[in-house]
PDB file with SEQRES, HELIX, SHEET and CRYST1 records, atoms N, CA, C and O in Angstrom:
SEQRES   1 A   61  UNK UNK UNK UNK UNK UNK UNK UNK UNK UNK UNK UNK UNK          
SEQRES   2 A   61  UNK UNK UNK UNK UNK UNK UNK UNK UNK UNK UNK UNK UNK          
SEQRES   3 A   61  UNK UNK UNK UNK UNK UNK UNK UNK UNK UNK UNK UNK UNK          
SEQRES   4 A   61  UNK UNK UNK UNK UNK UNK UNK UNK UNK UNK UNK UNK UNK          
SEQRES   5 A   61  UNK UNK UNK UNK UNK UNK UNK UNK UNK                          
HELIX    1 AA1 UNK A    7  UNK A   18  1                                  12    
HELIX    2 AA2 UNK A   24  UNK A   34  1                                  11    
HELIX    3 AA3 UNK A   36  UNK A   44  1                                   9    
SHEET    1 AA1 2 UNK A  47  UNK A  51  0                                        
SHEET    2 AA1 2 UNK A  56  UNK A  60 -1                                        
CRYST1    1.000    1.000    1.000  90.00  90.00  90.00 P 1           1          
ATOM      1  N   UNK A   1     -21.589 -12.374 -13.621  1.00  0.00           N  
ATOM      2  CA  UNK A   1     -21.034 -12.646 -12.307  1.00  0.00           C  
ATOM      3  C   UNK A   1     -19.516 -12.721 -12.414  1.00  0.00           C  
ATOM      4  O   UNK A   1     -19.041 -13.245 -13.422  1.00  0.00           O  
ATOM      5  N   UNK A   2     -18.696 -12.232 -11.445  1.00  0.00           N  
ATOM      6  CA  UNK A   2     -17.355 -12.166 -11.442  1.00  0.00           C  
ATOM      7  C   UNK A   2     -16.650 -13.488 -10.634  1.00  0.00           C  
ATOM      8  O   UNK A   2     -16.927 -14.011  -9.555  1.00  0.00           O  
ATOM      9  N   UNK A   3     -15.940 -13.690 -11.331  1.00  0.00           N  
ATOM     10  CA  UNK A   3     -14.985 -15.637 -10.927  1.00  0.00           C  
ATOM     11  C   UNK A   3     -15.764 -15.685  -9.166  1.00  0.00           C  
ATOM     12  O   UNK A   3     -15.758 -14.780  -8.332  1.00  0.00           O  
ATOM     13  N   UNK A   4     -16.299 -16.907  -9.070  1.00  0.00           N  
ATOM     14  CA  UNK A   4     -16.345 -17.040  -7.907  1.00  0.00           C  
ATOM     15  C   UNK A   4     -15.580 -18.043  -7.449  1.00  0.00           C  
ATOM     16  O   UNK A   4     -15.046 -18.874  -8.183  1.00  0.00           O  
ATOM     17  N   UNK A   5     -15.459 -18.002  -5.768  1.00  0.00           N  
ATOM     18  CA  UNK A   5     -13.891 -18.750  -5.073  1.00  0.00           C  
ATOM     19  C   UNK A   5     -14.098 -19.986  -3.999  1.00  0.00           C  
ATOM     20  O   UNK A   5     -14.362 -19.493  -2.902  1.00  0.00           O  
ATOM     21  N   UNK A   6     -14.086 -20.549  -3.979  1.00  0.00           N  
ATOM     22  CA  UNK A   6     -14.485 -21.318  -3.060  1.00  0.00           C  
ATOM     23  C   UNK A   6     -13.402 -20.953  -1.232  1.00  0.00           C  
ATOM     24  O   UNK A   6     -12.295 -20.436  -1.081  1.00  0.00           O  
ATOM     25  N   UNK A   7     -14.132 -21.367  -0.471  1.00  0.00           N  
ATOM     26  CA  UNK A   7     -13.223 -20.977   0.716  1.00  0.00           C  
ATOM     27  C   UNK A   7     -11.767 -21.868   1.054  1.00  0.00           C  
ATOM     28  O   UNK A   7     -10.953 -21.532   1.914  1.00  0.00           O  
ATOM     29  N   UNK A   8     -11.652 -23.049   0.187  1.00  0.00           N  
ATOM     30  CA  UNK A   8     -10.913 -23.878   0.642  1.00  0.00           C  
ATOM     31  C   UNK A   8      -9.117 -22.781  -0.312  1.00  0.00           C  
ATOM     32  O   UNK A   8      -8.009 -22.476   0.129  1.00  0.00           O  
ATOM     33  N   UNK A   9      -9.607 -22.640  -1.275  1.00  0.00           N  
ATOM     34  CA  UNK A   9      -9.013 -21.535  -2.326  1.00  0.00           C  
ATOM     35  C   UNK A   9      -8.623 -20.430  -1.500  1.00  0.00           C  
ATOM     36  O   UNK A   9      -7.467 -20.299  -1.098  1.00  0.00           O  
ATOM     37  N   UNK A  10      -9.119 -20.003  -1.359  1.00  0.00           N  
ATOM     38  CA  UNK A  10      -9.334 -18.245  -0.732  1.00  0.00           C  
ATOM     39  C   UNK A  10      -8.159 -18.455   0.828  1.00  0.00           C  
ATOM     40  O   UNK A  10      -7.251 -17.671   1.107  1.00  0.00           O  
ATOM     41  N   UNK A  11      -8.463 -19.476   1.477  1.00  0.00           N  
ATOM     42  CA  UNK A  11      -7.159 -20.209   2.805  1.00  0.00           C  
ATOM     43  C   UNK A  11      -5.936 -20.362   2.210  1.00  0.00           C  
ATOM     44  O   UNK A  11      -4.937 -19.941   2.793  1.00  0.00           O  
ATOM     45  N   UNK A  12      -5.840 -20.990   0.954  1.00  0.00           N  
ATOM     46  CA  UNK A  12      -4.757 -21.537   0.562  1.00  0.00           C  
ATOM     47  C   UNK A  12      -4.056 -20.101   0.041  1.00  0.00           C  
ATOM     48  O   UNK A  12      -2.992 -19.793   0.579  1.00  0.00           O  
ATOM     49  N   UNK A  13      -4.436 -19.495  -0.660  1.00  0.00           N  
ATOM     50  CA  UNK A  13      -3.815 -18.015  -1.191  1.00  0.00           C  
ATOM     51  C   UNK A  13      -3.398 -17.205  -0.042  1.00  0.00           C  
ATOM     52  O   UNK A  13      -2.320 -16.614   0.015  1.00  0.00           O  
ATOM     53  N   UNK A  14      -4.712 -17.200   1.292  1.00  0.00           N  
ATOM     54  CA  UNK A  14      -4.227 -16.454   2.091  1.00  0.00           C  
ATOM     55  C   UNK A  14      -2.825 -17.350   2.698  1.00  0.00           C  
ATOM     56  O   UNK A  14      -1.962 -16.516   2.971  1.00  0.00           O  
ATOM     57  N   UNK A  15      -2.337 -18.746   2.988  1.00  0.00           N  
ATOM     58  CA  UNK A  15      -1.145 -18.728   3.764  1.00  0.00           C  
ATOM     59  C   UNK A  15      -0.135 -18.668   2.551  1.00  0.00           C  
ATOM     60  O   UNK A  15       1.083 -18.669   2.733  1.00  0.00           O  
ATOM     61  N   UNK A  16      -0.457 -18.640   1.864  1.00  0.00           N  
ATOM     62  CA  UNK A  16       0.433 -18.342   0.633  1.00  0.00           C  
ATOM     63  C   UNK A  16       1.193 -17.203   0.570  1.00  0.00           C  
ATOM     64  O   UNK A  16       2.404 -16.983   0.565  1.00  0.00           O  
ATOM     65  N   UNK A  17       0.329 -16.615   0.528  1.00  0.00           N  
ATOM     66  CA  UNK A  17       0.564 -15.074   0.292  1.00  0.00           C  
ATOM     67  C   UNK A  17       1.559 -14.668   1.824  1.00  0.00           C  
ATOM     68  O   UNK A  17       2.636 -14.087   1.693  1.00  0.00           O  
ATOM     69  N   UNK A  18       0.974 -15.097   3.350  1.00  0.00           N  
ATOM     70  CA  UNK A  18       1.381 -14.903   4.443  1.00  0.00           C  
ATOM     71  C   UNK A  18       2.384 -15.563   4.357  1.00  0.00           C  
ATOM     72  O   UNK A  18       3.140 -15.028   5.167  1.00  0.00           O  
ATOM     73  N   UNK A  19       3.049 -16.613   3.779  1.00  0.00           N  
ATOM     74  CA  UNK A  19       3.838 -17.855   4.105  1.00  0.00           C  
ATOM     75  C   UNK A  19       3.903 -18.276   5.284  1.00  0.00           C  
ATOM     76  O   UNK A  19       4.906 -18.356   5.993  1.00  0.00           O  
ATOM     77  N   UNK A  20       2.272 -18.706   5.652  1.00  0.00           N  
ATOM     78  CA  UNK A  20       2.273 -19.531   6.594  1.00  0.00           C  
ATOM     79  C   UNK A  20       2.372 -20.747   6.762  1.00  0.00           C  
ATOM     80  O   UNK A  20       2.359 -21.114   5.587  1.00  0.00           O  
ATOM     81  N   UNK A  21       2.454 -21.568   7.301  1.00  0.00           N  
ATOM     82  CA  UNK A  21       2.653 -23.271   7.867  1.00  0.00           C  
ATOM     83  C   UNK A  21       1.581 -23.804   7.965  1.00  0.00           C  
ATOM     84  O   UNK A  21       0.978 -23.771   9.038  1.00  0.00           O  
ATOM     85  N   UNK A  22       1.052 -24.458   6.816  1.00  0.00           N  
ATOM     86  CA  UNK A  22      -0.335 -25.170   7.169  1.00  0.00           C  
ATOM     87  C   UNK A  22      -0.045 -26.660   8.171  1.00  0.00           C  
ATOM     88  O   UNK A  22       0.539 -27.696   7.852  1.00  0.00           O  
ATOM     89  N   UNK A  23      -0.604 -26.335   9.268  1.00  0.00           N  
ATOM     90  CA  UNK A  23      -0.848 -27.683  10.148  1.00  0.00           C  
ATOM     91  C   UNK A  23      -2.691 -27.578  10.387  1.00  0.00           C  
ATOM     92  O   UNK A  23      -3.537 -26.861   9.853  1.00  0.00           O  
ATOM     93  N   UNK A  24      -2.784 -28.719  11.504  1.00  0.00           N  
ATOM     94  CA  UNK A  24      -4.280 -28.528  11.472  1.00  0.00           C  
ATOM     95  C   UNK A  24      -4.688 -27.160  12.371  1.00  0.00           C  
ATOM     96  O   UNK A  24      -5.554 -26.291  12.267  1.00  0.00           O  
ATOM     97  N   UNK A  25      -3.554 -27.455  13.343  1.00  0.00           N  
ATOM     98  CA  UNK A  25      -4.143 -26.091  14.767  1.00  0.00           C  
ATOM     99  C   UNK A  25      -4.474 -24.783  13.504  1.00  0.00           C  
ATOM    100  O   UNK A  25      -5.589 -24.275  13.391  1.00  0.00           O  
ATOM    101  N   UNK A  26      -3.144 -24.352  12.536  1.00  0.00           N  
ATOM    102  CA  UNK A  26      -3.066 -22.973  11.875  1.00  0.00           C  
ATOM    103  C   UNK A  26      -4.730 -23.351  10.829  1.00  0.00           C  
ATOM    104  O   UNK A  26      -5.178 -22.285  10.407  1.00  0.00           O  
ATOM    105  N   UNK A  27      -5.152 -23.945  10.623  1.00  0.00           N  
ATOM    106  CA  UNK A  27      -6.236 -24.395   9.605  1.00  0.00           C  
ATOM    107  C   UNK A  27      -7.256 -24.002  10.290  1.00  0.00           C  
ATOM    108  O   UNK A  27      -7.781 -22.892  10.206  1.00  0.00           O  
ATOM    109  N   UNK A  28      -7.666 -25.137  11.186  1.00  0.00           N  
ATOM    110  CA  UNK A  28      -8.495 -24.107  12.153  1.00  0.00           C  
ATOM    111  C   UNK A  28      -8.887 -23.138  12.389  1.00  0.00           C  
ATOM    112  O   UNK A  28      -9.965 -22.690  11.998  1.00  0.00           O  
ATOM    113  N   UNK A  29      -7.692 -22.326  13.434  1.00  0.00           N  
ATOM    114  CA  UNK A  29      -7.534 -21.201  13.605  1.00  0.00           C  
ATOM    115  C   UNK A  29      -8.110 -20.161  12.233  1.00  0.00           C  
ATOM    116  O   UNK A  29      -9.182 -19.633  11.936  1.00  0.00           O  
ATOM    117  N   UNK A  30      -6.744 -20.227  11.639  1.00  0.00           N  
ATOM    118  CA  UNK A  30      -7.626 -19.208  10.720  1.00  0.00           C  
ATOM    119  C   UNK A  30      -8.819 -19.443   9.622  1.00  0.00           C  
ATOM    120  O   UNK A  30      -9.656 -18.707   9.098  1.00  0.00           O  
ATOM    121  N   UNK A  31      -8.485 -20.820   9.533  1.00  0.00           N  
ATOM    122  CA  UNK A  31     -10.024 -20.835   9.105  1.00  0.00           C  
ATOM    123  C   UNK A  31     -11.516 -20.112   9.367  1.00  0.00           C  
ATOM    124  O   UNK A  31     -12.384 -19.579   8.675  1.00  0.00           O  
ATOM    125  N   UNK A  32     -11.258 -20.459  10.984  1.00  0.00           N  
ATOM    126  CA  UNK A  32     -12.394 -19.701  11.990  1.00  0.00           C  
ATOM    127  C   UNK A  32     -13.045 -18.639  11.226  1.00  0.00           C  
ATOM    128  O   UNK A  32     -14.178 -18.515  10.761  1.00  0.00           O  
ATOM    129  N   UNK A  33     -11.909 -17.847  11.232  1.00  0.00           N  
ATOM    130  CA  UNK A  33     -11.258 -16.341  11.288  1.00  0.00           C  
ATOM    131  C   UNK A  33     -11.943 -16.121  10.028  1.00  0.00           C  
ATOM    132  O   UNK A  33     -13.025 -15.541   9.941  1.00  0.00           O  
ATOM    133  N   UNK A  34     -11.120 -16.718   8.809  1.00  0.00           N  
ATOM    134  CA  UNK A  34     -11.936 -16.520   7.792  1.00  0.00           C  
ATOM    135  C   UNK A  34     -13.018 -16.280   7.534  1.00  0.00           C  
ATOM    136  O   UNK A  34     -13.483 -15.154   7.356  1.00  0.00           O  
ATOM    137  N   UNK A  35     -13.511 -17.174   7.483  1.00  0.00           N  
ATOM    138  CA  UNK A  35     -14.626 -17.542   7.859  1.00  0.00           C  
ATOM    139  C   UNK A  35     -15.891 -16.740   8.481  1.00  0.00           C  
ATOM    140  O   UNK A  35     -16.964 -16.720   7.877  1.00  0.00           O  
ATOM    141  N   UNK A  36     -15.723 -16.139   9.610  1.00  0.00           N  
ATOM    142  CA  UNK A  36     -16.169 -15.183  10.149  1.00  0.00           C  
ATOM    143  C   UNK A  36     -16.023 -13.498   9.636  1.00  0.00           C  
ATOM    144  O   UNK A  36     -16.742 -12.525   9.863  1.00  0.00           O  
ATOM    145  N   UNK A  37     -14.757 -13.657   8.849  1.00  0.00           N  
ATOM    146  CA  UNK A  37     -14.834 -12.312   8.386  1.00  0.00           C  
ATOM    147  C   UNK A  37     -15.490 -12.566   6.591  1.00  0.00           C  
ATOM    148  O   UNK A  37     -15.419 -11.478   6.018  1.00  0.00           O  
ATOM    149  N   UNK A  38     -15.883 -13.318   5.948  1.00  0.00           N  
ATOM    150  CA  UNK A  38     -16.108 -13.413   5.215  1.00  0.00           C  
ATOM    151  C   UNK A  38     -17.819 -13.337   5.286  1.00  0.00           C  
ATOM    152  O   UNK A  38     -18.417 -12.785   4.363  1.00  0.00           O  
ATOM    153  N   UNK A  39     -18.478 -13.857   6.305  1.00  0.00           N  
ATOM    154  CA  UNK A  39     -19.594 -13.571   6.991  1.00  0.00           C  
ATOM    155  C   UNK A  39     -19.787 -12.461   6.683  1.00  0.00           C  
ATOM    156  O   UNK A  39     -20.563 -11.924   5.892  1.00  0.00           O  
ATOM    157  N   UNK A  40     -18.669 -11.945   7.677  1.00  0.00           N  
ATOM    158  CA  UNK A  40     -19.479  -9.660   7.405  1.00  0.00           C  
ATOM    159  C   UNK A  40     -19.035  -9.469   6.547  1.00  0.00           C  
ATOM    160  O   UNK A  40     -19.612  -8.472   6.112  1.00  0.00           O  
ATOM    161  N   UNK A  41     -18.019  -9.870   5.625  1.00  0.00           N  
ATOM    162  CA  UNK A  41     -18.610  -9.096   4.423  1.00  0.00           C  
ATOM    163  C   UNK A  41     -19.295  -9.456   3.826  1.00  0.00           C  
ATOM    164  O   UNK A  41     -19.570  -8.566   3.021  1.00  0.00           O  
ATOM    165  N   UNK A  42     -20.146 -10.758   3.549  1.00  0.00           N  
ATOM    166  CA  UNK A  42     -21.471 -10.623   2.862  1.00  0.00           C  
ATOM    167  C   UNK A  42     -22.908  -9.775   3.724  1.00  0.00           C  
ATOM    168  O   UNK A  42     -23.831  -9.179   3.170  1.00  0.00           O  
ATOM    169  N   UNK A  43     -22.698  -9.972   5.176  1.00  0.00           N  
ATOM    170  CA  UNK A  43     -23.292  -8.752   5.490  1.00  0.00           C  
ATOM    171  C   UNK A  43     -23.564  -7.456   5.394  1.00  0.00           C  
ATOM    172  O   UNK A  43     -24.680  -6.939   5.442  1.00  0.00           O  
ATOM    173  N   UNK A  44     -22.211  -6.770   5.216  1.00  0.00           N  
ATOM    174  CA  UNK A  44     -22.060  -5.795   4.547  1.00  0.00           C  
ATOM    175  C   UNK A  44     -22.236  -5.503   3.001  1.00  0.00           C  
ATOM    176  O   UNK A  44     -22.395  -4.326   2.677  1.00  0.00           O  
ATOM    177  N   UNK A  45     -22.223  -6.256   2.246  1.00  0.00           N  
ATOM    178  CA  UNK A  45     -22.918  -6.274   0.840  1.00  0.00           C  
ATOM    179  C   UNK A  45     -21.777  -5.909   0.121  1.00  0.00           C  
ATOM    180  O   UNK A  45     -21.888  -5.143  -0.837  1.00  0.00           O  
ATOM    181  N   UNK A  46     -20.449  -6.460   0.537  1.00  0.00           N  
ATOM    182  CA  UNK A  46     -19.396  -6.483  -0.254  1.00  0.00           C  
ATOM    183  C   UNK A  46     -18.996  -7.374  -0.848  1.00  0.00           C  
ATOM    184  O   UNK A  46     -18.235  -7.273  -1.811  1.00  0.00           O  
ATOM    185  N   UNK A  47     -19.626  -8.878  -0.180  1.00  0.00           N  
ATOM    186  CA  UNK A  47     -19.035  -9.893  -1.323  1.00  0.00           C  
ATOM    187  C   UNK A  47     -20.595 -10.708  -1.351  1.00  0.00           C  
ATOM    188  O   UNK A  47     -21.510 -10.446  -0.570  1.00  0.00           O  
ATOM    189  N   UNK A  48     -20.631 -11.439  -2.119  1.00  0.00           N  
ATOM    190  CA  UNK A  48     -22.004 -12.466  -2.373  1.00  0.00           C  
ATOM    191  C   UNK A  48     -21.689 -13.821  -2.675  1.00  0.00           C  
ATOM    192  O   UNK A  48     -20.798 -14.228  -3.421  1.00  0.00           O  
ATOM    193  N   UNK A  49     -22.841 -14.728  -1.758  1.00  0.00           N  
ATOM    194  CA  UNK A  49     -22.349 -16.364  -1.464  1.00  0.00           C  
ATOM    195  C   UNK A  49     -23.199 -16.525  -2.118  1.00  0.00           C  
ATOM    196  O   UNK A  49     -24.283 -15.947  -2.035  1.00  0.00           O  
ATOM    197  N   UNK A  50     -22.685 -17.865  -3.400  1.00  0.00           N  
ATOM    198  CA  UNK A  50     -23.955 -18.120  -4.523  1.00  0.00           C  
ATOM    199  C   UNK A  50     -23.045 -19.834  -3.963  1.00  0.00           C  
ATOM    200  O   UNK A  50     -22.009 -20.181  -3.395  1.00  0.00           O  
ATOM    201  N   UNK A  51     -24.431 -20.532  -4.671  1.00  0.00           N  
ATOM    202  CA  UNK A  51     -24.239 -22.091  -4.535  1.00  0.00           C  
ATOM    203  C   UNK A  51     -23.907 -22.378  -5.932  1.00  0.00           C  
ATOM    204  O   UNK A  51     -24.508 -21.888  -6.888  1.00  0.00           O  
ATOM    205  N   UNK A  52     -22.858 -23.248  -6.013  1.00  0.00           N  
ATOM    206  CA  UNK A  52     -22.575 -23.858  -7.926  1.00  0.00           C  
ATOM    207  C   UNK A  52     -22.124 -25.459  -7.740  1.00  0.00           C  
ATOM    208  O   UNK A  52     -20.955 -25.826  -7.630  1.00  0.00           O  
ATOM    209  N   UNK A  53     -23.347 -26.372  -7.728  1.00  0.00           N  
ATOM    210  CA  UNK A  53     -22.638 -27.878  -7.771  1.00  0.00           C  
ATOM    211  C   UNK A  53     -22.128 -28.128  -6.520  1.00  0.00           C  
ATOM    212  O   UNK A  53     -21.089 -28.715  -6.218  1.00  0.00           O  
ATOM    213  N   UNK A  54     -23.165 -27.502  -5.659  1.00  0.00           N  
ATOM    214  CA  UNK A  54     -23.461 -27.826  -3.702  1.00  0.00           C  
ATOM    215  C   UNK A  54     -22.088 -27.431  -3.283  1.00  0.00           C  
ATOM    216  O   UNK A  54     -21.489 -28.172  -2.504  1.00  0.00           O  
ATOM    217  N   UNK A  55     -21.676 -26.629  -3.603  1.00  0.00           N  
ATOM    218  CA  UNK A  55     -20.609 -25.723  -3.202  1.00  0.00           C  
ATOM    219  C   UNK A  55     -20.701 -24.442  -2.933  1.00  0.00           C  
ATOM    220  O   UNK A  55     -21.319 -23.924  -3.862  1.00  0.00           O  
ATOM    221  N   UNK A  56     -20.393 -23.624  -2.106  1.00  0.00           N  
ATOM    222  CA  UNK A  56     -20.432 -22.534  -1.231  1.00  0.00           C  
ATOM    223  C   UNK A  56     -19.377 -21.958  -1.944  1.00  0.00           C  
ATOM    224  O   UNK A  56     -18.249 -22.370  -1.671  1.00  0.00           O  
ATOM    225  N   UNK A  57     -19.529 -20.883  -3.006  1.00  0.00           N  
ATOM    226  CA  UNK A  57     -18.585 -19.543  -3.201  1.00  0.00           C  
ATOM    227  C   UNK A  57     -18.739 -18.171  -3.161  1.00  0.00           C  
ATOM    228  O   UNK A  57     -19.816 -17.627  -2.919  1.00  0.00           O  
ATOM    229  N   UNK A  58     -18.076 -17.797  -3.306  1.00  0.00           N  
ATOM    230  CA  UNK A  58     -18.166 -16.501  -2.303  1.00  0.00           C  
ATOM    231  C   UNK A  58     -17.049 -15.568  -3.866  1.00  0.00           C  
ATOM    232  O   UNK A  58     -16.222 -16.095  -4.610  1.00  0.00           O  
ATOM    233  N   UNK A  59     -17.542 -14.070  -3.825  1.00  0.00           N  
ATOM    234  CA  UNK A  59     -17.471 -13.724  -5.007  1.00  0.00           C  
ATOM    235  C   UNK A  59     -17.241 -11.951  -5.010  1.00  0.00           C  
ATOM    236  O   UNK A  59     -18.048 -11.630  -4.137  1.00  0.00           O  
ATOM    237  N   UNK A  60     -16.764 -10.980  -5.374  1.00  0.00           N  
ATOM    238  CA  UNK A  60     -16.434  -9.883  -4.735  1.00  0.00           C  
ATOM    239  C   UNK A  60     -17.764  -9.077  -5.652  1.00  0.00           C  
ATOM    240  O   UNK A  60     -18.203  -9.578  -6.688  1.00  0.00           O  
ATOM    241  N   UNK A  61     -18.206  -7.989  -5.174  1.00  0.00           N  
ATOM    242  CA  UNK A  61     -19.427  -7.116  -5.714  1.00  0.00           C  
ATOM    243  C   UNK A  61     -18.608  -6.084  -6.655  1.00  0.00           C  
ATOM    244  O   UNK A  61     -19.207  -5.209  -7.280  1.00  0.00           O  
TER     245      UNK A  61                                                      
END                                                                             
C-alpha cells in the first residue's frame, strides 16, 4: 500500500501550497469541497479509503 493521508493533512498542504488563510469560514468551505471531491475520486477508483487506528485515510491507486 502506498503512504496513506489523512484528510486533516491533505487541507493543510492544500492551503499551503495555495497560501491560503486558515480561519473557520475558509476550513469549512473548503473542507466541504474537499471532501466531496475526494468522494469521486474514490468513486472513480482513483484513490482508496482504508481505516488505520479509527482513522479515515485516503491513499492514491
Amino acid at each position: 500500500m502506498r503512504d496513506a493521508t489523512g484528510f486533516e493533512t491533505i487541507l493543510q498542504k492544500l492551503f499551503q501550497r495555495y497560501q491560503l488563510t486558515m480561519n473557520f469560514e475558509q476550513y469549512v468551505l473548503v473542507g466541504s469541497t474537499v471532501r466531496s471531491y475526494l468522494s469521486w475520486l474514490r468513486d472513480s477508483g482513483k484513490v482508496d479509503a482504508v481505516f488505520e487506528d479509527s482513522r479515515l485515510l485516503w491513499t492514491a491507486k
